[in-house]
C-alpha positions as CSV (number, residue, x, y, z in Angstrom):
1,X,26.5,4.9,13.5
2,X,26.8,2.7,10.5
3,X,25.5,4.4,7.5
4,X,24.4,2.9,4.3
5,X,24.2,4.2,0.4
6,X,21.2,4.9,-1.4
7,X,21.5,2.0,-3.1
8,X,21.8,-0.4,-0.1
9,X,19.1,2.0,1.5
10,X,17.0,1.1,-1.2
11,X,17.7,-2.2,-1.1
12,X,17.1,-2.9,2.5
13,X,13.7,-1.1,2.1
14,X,12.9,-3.1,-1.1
15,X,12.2,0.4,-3.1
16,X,13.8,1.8,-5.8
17,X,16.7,4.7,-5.5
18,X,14.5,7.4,-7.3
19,X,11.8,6.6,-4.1
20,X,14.4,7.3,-1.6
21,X,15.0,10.6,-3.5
22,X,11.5,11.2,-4.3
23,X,11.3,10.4,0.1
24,X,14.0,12.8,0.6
25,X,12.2,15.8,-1.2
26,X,9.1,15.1,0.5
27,X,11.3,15.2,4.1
28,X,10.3,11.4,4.8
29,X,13.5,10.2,4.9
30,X,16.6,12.8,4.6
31,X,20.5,11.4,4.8
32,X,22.5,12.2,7.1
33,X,25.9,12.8,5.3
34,X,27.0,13.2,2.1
35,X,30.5,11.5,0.6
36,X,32.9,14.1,-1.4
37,X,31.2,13.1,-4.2
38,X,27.8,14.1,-3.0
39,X,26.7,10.9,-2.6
40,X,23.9,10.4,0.3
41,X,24.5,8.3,3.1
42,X,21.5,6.9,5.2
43,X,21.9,6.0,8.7
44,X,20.6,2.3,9.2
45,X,18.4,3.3,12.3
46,X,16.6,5.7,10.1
47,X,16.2,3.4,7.1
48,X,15.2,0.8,9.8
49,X,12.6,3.0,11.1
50,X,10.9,4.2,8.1
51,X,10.9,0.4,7.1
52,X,8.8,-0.4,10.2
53,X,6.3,2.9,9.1
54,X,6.3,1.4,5.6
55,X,5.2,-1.9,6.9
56,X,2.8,-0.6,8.8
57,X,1.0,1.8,6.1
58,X,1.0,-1.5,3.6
59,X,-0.2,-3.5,6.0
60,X,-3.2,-0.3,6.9
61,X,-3.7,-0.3,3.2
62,X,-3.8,-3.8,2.4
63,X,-6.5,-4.0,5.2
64,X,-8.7,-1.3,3.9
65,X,-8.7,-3.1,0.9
66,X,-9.8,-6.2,2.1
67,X,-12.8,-4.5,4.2
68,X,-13.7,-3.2,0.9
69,X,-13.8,-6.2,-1.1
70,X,-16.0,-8.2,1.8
71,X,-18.1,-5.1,1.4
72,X,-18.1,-5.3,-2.3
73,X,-18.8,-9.2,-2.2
74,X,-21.4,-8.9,0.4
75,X,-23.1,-6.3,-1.2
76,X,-23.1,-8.2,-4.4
77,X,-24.5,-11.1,-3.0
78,X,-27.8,-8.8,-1.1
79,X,-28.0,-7.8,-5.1
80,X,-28.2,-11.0,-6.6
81,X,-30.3,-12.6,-3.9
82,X,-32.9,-9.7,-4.5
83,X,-32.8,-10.0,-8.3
84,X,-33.4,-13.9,-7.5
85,X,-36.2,-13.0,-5.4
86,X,-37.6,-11.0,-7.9
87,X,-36.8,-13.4,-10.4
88,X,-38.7,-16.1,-8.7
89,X,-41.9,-13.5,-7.9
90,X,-44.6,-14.9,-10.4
91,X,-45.9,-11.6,-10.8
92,X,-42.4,-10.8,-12.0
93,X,-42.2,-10.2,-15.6
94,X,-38.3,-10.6,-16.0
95,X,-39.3,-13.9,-14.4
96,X,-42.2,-15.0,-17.0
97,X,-40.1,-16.3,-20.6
């Protein structure tokens, strides 16, 4: 078992050392020792694993975010070509100058 600092923990998962803390009070990610000094000491299979879950919650997110942009963009577009429509109606008065 090769175990890591917070610091190299942190750096491995590319977050910052108060994250790993803020992860270790939440009970996402707890060391597994502690130096003399109190220092925590990750092992690397758990830092490994909770950088595959990470991955895979970004990647979750990042995909909900682009379902919701085509949404937004096609929805915009319906809006626009409706107001064109309208637009282009000669019984439209936003149409008439």
């Amino acid at each position: 078992m090769q175990l890591l600092s917070i610091g190299k923990a942190a750096a491995q998962l590319g977050v910052a050392v108060a994250t790993l803390r803020r992860w270790h009070r939440q009970g996402r990610l707890a060391p597994v020792d502690r130096t003399i000094g109190g220092h925590r000491r990750y092992e690397r299979e758990s830092v490994r694993a909770i950088l595959g879950s990470e991955v895979r919650e970004v990647r979750e997110v990042r995909e909900v975010r682009e379902v919701r942009e085509v949404r937004d963009h096609l929805l915009s577009q319906s809006v626009i070509a409706r107001l064109e429509r309208t637009a282009q109606d000669p019984g439209c008065e936003a149409g008439k100058n």
